[in-house]
C-alpha positions, 0 to 999 in steps of 0.5 A, a space after each residue: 869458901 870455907 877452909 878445910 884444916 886437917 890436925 893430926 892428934 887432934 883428939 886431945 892436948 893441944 891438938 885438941 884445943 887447936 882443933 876447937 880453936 879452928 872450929 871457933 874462928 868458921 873452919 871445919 877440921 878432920 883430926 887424927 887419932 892414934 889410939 883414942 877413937 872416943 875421945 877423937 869422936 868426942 871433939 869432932 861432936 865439940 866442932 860439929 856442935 859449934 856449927 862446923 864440919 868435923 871428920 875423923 880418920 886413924 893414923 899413926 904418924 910413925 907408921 911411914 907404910 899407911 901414909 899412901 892408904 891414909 891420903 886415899 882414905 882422905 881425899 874419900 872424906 874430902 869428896 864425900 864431905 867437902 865435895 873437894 879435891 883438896 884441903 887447905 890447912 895441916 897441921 903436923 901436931 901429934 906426937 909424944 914426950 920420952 924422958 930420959 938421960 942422954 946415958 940412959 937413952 935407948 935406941 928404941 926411945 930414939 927411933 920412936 922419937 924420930 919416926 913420929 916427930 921428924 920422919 913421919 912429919 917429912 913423909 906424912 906432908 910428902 904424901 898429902 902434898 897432893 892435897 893440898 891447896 895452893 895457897 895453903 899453911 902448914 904449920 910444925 909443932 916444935 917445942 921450946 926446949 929447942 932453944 933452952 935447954 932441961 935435962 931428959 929431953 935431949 933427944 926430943 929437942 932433938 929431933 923439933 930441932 930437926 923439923 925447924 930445918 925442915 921447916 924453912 925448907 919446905 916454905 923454900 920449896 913450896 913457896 911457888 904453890 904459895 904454902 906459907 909454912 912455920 914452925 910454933 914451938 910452945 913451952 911447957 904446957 899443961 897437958 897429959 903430954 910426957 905423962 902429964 908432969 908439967 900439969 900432975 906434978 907441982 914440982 915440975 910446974 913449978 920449976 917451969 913456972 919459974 923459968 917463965 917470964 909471965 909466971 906461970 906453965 902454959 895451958 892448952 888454951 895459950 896455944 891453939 888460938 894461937 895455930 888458929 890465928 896463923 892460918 887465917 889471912 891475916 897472917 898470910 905473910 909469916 912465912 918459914 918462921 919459928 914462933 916461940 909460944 912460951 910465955 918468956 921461958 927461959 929468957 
C-alpha cells in the first residue's frame, strides 16, 4: 500500500523539498500552508506531475483552537482521496526564525516562537494521533543550533531544544503503536527561512560556511531526501533519535 506522509509547511524551504522528496521515492503527500496558497498548490502540481497523489490543506501551526477542525478537514481528504482512514507518515516541518538578542527579545517574539515550534508540534500530533497509522513515523524539525551556539537565536534553539525532549517521549509513549519518531536538526540552510540571511546574505553564509566541516551552507536538497529516507522501511529501527543533518558544523 501506497504511503500517505502528511508536511506541515510543505509549500516551501525544506518542507517543500521534503514534500518533492517523498513524492520522488512513490509516496503521495498532503502539505499545509499558512499563508502562501499558490505556492502550496504550485508543489502539490510538482508531485502530481511525478505520478503521485498530492493534497493541500490551511493550517496555522500556532493556532491550538483549529487543530479539532483541521483533523476533521483531514480525515475528509484522506476518504475522498485515499479511500482511508488514516495516514501513515507526519512531519512536524513549518515553523519561522525571529532573530534577536537575549536582551532585546520581546514576549511577543517568544510566545510566537513557542506557540508554532513546540505548543503547536505537541498538540497538532495530540490532535492527529487518531490519524495516524500503527506503524507509522514521525519525524520533528530541530535545528543545529540546539547544540552549537550563534547569537540572536536563543529563544529559538530554545524552544527545537524543547521538542528533542519531546521527541524521545512521544517514541516512549507511542512505541506500542509501533510509531518510530526522530528528531533532524538541519544547520544552516539556504532558504528564505529568518528572511533568507543564510542564502541573501554572503556574509552570514560565509560565516556558516565557515563553521562547517564540508565548507559550504546546506541546501534545501541535503535535507529533504534525507526526511524521505528515514521514513521509508529501511529505517524502520531509528527510533527517538536526533539526526544532525549539518554537514559537520561547528564541530
Amino acid at each position: 500500500m501506497t504511503k500517505i506522509a502528511l508536511v506541515t509547511g510543505g509549500s516551501r524551504g525544506l518542507g517543500r523539498n521534503t514534500a518533492l522528496s517523498i513524492a520522488r521515492r512513490g509516496g503521495d503527500v498532503i502539505l499545509t500552508y499558512r499563508n502562501g496558497a499558490a505556492d502550496a498548490e504550485a508543489t502539490a502540481a510538482e508531485i502530481r506531475a511525478a505520478g503521485r497523489k498530492a493534497a493541500v490543506l490551511q493550517l496555522d501551526t500556532g493556532d491550538v483552537a483549529a487543530f479539532a477542525g483541521f483533523a476533521e478537514q483531514l480525515r475528509t481528504v484522506l476518504r475522498e482521496t485515499w479511500g482511508r482512514e488514516t495516514f501513515d507518515h507526519l512531519v512536524n516541518n513549518a515553523g519561522h526564525g525571529d532573530h534577536a538578542l537575549i536582551g532585546q527579545t520581546t514576549e511577543a517574539q517568544f510566545d510566537g516562537l513557542v506557540n508554532v515550534h513546540f505548543k503547536g508540534v505537541y498538540f497538532l500530533t495530540q490532535a492527529l494521533l487518531p490519524l495516524i497509522a500503527d506503524g507509522g513515523r514521525i519525524v520533528n524539525l530541530s535545528s543545529g543550533l540546539t547544540r552549537t551556539t550563534f547569537p540572536g537565536y536563543a529563544a529559538y534553539a530554545a524552544v527545537k531544544g524543547a521538542v528533542e525532549v519531546l521527541t524521545r517521549y512521544m517514541a516512549r509513549e507511542l512505541g506500542g503503536r509501533g510509531i518510530a519518531v526522530n528528531t533532524v536538526a538541519p544547520g544552516a540552510i539556504e532558504t528564505d527561512f529568518g528572511g533568507g540571511a543564510v542564502r541573501d546574505n554572503p556574509e552570514v553564509n560565509q560565516i556558516f560556511a565557515g563553521m562547517t566541516a564540508l565548507g559550504r551552507a546546506g541546501l534545501p536538497d541535503d535535507i529533504g531526501p534525507m526526511i524521505a529516507s528515514l521514513l521509508s522501511e529501511e529505517n524502520r529501527w531509528v527510533n527517538a533519535q536526533r539526526i544532525e543533518v549539518s554537514g559537520g558544523q561547528g564541530i
